[in-house]
Backbone as CSV, one residue per row, in Angstrom:
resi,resn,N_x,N_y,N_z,CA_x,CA_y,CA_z,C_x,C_y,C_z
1,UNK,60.244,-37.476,2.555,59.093,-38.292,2.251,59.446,-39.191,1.072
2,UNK,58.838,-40.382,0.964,58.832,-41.550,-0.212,57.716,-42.249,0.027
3,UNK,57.859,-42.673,-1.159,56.784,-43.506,-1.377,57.774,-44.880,-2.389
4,UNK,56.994,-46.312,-1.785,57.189,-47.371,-1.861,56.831,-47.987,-2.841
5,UNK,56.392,-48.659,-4.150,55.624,-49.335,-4.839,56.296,-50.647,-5.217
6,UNK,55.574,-51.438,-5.743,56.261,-53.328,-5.624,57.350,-53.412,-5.984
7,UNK,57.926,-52.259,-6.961,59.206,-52.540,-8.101,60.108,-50.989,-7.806
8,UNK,59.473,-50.055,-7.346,60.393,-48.745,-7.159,60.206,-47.580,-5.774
9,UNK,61.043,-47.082,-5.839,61.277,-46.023,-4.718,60.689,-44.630,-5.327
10,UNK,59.726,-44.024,-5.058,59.914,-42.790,-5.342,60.318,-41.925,-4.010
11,UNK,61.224,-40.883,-4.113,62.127,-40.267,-3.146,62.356,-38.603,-3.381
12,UNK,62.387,-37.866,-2.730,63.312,-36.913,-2.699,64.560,-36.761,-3.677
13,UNK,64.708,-35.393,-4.428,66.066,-35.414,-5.147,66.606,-34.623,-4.045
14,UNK,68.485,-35.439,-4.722,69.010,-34.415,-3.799,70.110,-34.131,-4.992
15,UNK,71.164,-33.110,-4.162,72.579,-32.671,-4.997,73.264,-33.963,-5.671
16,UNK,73.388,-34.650,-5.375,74.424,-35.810,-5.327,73.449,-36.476,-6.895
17,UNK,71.992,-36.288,-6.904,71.602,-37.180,-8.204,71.927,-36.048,-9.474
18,UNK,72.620,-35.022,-9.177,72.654,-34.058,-10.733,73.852,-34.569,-11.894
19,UNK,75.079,-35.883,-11.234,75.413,-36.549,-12.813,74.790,-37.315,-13.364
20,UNK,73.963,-37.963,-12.597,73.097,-39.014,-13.337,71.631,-38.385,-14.140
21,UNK,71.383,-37.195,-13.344,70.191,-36.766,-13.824,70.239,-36.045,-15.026
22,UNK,71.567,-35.481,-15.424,71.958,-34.829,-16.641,72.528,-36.030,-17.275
23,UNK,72.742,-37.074,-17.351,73.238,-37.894,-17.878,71.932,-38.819,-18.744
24,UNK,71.060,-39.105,-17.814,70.001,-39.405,-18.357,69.098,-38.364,-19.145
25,UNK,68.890,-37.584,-18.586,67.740,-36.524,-19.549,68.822,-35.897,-20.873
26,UNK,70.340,-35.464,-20.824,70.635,-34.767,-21.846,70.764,-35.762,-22.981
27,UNK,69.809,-36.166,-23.232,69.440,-37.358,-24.960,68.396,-36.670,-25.348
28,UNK,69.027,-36.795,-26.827,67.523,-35.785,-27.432,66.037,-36.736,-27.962
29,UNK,66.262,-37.879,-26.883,64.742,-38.989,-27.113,64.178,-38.334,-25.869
30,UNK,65.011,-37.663,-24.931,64.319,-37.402,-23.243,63.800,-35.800,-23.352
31,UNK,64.902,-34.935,-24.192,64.655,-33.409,-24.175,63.319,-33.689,-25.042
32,UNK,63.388,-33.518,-26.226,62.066,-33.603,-27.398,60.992,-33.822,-26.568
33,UNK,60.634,-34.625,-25.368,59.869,-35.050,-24.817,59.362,-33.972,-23.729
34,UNK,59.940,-33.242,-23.322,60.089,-32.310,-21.895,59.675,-30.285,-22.330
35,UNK,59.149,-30.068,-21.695,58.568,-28.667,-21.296,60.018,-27.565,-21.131
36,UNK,60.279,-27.202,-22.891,61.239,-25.747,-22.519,62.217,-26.227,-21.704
37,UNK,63.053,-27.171,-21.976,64.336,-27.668,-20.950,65.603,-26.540,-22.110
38,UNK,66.611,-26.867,-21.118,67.499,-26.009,-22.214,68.450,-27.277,-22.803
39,UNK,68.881,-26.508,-23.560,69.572,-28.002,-24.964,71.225,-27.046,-25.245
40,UNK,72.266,-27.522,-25.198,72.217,-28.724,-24.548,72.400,-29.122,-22.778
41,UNK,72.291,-30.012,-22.453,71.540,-29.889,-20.923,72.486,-30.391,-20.064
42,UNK,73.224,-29.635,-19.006,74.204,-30.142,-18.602,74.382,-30.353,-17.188
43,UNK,75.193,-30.418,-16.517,75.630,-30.642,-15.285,74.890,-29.460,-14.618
44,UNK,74.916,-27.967,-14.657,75.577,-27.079,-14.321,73.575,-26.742,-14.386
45,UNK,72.923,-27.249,-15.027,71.676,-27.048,-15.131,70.553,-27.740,-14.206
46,UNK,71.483,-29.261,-14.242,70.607,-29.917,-13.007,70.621,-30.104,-11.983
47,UNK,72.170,-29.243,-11.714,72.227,-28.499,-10.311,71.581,-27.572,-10.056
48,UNK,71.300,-26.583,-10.894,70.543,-25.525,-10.847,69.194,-25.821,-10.559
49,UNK,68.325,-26.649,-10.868,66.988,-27.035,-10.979,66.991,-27.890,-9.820
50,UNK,67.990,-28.970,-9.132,67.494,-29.457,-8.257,67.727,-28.798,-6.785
51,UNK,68.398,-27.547,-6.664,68.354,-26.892,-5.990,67.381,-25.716,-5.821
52,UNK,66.382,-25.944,-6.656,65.194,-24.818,-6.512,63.893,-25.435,-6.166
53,UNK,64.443,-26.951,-5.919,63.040,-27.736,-5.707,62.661,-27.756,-4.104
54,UNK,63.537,-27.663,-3.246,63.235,-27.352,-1.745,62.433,-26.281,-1.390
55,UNK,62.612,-25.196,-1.600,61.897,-23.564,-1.955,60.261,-24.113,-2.017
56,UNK,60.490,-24.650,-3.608,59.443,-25.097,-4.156,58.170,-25.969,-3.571
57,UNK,58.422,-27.147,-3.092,58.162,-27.825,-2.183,57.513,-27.100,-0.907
58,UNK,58.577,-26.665,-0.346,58.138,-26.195,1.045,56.659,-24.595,1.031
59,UNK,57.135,-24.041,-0.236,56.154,-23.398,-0.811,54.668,-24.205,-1.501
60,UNK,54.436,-25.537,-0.970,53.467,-26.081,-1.992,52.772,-26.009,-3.572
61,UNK,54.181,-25.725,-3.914,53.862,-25.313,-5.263,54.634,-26.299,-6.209
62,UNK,55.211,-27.429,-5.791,55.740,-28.537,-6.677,56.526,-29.474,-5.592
63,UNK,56.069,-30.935,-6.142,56.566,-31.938,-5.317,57.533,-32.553,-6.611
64,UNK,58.487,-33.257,-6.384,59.290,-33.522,-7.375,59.992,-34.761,-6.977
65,UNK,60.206,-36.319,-7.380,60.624,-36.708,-7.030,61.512,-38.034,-7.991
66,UNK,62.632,-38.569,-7.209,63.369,-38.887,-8.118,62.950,-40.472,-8.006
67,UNK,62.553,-41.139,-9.539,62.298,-42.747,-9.659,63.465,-43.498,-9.510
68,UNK,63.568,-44.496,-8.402,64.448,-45.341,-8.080,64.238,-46.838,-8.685
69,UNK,65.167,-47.202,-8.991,64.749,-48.853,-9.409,65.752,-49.465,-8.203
70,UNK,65.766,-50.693,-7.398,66.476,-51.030,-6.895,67.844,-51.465,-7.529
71,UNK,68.819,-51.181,-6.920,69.948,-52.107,-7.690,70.167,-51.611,-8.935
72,UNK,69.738,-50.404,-9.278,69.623,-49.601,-10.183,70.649,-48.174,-10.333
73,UNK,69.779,-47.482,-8.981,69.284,-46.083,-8.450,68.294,-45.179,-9.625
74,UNK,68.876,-43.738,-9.501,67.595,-43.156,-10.174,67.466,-43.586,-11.768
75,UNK,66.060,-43.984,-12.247,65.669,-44.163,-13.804,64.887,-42.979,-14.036
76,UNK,64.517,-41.810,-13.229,63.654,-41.042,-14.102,63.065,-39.902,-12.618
77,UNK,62.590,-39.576,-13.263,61.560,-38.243,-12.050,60.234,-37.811,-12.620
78,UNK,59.575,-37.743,-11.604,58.003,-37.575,-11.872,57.773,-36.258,-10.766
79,UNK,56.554,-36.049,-11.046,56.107,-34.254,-10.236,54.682,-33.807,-10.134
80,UNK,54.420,-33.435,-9.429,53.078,-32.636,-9.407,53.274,-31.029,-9.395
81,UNK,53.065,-30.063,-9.905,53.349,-28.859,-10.268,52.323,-27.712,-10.404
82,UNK,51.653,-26.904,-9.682,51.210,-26.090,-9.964,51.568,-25.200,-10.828
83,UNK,51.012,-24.788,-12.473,51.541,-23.846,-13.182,50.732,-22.306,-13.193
84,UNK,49.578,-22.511,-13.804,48.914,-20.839,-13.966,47.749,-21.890,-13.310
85,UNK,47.577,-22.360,-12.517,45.962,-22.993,-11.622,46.537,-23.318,-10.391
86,UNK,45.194,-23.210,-9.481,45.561,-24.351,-8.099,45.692,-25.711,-8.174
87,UNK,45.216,-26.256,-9.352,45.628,-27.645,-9.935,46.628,-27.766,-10.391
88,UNK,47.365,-28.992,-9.319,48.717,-29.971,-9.522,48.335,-30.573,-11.310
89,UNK,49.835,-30.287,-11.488,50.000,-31.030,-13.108,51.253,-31.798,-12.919
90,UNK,50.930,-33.466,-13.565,51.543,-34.522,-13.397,52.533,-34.357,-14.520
91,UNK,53.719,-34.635,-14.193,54.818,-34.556,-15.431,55.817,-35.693,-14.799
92,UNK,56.677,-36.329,-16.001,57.136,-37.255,-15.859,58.440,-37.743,-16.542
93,UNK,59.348,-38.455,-16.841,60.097,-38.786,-17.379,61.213,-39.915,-17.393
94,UNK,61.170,-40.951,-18.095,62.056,-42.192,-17.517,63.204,-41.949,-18.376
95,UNK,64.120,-42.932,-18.320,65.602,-42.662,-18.962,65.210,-43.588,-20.001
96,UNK,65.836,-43.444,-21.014,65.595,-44.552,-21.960,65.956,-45.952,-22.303
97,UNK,66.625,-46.016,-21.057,67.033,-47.282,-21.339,66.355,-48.364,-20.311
98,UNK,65.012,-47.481,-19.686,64.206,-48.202,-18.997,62.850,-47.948,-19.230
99,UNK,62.497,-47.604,-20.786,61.210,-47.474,-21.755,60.655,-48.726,-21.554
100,UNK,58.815,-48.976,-21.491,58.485,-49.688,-22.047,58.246,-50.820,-20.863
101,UNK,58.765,-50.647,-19.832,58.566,-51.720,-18.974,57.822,-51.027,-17.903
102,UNK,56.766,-50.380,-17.959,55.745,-49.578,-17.071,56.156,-48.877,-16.288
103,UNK,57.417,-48.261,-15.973,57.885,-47.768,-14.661,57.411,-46.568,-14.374
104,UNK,56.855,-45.668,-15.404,56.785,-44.408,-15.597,54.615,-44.608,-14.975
105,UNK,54.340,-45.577,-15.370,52.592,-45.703,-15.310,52.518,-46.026,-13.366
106,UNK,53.202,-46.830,-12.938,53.659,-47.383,-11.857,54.138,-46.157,-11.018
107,UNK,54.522,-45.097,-11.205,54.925,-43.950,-10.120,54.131,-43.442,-10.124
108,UNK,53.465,-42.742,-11.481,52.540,-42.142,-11.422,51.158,-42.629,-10.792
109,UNK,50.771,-43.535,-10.979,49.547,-44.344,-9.781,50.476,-44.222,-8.555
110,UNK,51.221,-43.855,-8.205,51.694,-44.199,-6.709,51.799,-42.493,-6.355
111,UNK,52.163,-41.860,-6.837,51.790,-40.612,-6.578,50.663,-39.873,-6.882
112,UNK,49.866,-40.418,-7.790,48.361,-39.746,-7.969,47.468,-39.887,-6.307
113,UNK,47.733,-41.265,-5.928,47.356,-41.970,-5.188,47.679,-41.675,-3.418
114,UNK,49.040,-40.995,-3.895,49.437,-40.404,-2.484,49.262,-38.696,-2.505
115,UNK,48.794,-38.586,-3.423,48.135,-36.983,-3.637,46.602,-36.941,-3.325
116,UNK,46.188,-37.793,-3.351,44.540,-37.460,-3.168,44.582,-38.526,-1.705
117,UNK,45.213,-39.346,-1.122,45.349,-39.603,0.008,45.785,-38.385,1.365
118,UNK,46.779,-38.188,1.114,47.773,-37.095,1.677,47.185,-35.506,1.584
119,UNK,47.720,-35.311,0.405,47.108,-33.251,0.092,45.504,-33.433,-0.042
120,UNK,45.061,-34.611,-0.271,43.286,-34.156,-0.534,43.060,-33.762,-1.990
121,UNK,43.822,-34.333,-2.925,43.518,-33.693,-4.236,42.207,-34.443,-4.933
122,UNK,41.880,-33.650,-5.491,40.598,-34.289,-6.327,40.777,-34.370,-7.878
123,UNK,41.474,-33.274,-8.431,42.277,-33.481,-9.573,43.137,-33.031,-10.071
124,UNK,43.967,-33.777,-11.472,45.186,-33.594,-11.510,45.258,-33.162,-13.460
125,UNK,46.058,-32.676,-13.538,45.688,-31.900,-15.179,46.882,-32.741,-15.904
126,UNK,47.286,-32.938,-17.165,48.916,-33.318,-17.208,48.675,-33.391,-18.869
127,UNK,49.548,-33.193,-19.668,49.622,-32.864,-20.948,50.831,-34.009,-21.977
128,UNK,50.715,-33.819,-23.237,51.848,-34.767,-23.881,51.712,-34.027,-25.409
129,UNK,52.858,-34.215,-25.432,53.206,-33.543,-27.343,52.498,-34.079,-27.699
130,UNK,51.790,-34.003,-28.949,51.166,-34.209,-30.188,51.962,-35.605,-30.598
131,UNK,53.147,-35.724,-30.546,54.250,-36.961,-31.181,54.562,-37.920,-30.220
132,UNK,53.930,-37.746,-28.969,54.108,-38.433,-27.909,52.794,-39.512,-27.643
133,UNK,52.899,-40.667,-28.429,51.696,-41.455,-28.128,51.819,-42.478,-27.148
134,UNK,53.237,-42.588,-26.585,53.344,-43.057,-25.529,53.125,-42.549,-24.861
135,UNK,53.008,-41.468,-24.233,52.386,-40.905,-23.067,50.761,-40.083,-23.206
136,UNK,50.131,-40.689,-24.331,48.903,-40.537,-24.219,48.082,-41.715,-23.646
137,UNK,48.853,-42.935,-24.661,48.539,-44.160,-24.085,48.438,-44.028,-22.470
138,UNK,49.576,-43.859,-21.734,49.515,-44.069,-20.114,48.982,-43.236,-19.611
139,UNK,48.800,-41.694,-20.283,47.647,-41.349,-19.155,46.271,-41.561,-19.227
140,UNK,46.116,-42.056,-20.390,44.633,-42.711,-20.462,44.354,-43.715,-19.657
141,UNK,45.564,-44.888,-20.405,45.642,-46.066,-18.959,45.338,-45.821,-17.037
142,UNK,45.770,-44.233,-17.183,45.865,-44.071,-15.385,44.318,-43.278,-15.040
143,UNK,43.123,-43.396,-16.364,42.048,-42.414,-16.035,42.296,-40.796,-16.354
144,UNK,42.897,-40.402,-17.129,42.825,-38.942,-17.830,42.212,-39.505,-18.806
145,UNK,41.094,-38.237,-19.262,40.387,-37.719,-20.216,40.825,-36.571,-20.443
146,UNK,40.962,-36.449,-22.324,41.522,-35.469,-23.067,40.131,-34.255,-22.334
147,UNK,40.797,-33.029,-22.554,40.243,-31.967,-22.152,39.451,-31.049,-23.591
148,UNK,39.890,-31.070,-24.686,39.875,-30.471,-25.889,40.900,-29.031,-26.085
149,UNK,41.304,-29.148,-25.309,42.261,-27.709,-25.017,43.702,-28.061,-25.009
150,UNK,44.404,-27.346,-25.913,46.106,-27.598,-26.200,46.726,-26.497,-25.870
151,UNK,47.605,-26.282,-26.048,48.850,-25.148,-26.041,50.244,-25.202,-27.085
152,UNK,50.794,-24.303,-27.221,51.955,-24.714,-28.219,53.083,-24.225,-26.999
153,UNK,53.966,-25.221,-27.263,55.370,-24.998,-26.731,56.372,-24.786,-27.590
154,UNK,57.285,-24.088,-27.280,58.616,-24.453,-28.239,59.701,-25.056,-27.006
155,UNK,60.142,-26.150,-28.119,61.346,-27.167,-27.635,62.391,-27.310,-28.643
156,UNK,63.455,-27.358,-27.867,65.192,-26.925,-28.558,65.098,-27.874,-29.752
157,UNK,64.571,-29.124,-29.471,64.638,-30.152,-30.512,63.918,-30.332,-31.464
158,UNK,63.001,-29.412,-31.564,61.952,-29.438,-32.459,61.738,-27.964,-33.023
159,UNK,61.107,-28.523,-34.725,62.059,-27.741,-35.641,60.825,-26.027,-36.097
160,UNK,59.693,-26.971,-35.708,58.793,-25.151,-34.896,58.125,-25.196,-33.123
161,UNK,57.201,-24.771,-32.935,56.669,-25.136,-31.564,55.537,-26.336,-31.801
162,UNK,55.533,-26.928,-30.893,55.003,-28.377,-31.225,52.915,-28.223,-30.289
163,UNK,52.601,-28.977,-30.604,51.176,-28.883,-29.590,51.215,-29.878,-28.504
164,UNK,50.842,-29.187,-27.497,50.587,-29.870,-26.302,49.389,-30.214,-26.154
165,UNK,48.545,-31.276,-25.903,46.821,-32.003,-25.763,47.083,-31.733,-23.984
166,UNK,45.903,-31.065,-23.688,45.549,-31.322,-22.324,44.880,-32.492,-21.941
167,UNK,45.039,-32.761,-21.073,43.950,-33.848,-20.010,44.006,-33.540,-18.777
168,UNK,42.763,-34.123,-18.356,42.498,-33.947,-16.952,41.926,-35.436,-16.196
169,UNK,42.633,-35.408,-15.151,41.621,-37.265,-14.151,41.011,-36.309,-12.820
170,UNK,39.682,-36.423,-12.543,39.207,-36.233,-11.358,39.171,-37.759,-10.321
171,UNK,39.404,-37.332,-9.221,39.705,-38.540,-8.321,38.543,-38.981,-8.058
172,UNK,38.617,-39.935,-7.769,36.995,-41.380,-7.950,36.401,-40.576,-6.230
């Protein structure tokens, strides 16, 4: 399955994207950003992870897919994820050297969109560090409202456990 949008591919990962996908995420502007990844983040890891996403998938318990730019290939991966709810949680991540030019707001409307088309979802939960005001900005931009409810994570790059802000978008 994929999905199309004016400027990108969202697609299926497969084996073949785990040098680029450790290549892009192991920067500590991409880890700092990400949910308990391990540090430092290697080959041998994003083989490991993109081989547990079929299981996953076919179990309806996480869709995962890899952001294509044309003429590019992959800039990033986005997901819907069931964690401790029957509510999908939106998570996301671009490479950094393709910040800032919407690509990350642009998948995510294309998969919110093919989630409440497709699975029937009505809503979607999705969270951002405390230090992450770029990704508060865009999920506000995409219709999340803060929830009042956080969590603490710990991440390799950060120097105690950091707070996570919930939000939630119910579908129109």
């Amino acid at each position: 399955m994929s999905i199309k949008t004016k400027r990108l591919l969202l697609r299926e990962f497969n084996l073949s994207d785990a040098p680029r996908l450790t290549k892009m995420i192991a920067v500590p502007e991409i880890i700092r950003m990400l949910e308990q990844p391990p540090w430092p983040y290697r080959l041998s890891d994003a083989k490991l992870w993109l081989r547990t996403l079929k299981g996953r998938q076919q179990s309806r318990e996480a869709y995962a897919y890899a952001i294509d730019l044309p003429d590019e290939g992959l800039i990033g991966g986005i997901s819907l994820e069931k964690k401790n709810s029957d509510v999908f949680g939106l998570g996301y991540w671009i490479g950094k050297d393709f910040w800032g030019q919407g690509y990350a707001s642009e998948a995510a409307h294309a998969l919110m969109k093919w989630a409440v088309e497709e699975m029937k979802i009505t809503a979607i939960t999705a969270g951002y560090f405390e230090d992450n005001l770029a990704s508060a900005k865009l999920l506000s931009n995409l219709g999340f409202v803060a929830t009042g409810s956080f969590c603490t994570i710990n991440n390799p790059l950060h120097d105690k456990p950091v707070n996570c802000l919930a939000m939630r978008w119910n579908a129109p």
